[in-house]
N, C-alpha and C positions, 0 to 999 in steps of 0.2 A: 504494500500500500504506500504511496508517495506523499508527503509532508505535509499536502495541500491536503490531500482527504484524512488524515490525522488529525491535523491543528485544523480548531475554530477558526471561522474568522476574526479578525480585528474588535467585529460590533457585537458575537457570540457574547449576551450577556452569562457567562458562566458561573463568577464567580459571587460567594457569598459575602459578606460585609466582613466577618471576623477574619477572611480569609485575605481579602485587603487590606484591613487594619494591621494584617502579620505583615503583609509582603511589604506593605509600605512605614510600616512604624506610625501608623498612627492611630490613635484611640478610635473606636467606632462611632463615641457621642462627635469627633472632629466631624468625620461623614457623614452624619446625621446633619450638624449644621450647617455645614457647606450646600446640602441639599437644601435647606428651609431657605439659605442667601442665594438661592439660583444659582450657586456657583457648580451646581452637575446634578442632571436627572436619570438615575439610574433605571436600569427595567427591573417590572415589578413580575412577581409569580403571582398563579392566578390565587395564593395565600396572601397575597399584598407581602413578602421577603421582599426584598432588596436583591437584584444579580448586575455585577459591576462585569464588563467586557474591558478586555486588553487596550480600548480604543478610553475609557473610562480610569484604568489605570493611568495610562498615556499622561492626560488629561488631571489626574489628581496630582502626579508627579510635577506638572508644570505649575499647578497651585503651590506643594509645595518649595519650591526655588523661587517662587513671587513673595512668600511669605516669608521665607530664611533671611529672604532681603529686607526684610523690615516692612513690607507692603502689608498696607491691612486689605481687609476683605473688599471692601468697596473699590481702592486702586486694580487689585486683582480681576473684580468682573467686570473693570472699565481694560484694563488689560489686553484679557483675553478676547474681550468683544473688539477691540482692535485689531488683533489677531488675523481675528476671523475672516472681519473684512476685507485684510492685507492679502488674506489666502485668495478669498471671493476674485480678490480685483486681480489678482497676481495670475487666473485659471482666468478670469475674462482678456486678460492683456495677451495671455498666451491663444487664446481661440481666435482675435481676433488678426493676430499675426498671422497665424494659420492661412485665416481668409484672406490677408494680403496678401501672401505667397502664392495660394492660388490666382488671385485676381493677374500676379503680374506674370504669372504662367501665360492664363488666358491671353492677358494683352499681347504678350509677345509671341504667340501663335498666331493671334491676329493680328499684327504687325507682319509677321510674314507670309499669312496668304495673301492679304492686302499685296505686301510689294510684290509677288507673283505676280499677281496680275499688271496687265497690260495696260488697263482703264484706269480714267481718275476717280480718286476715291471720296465721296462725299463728307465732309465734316461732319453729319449728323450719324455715317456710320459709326464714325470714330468717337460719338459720344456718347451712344448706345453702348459699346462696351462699359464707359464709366459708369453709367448707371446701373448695370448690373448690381 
């Protein structure tokens, strides 16, 4: 069986609360209120338990390196909401490059069947490309 179909994924809420409280050092009442500050929503069993995912460790690990620096709770969820954003915009900058690379594809295919040909070529051809 290969690694992928052993390990959960990332978002596999697996683990229990006592059970991150060990891996991470810290108390369980800490997780409890990190959840009430919005600072992480773990998934629930259909007992209402607590299951925290690798992707939720991740995620508590960077709360605590915001907190050892001296950040309280509040800098921490202005923080990470920053973060996020940076992520969001950083995967929208990257998609949209994408689409420039295609566009300048396109354009310079169509630059050169353009100069193939023998005829003049209309301005408004050449602007229908842009508007793509």
């Amino acid at each position: 069986m290969s690694d992928n179909k052993r390990r959960p994924s990332d978002r596999a809420a697996v683990y229990v609360i006592s059970v991150v409280s060990e891996i991470l050092g810290m108390h369980p009442q800490t997780l409890r209120q990190y959840e009430r500050k919005g600072l992480l929503d773990p998934q629930r069993t259909d007992g209402n338990s607590r299951r925290y995912s690798e992707q939720d460790l991740n995620h508590l690990r960077r709360i605590q390196e915001l907190t050892q620096e001296g950040i309280n709770l509040s800098g921490v969820r202005r923080i990470l909401d920053l973060e996020r954003r940076i992520e969001r915009m950083q995967a929208q900058l990257e998609r949209m490059q994408e689409k420039m690379v295609e566009r300048e594809r396109e354009f310079a295919r169509e630059r050169r069947r353009i100069a193939s040909r023998s005829v003049p070529v209309l301005l408004s051809d050449v602007r229908d490309i842009f508007r793509r």
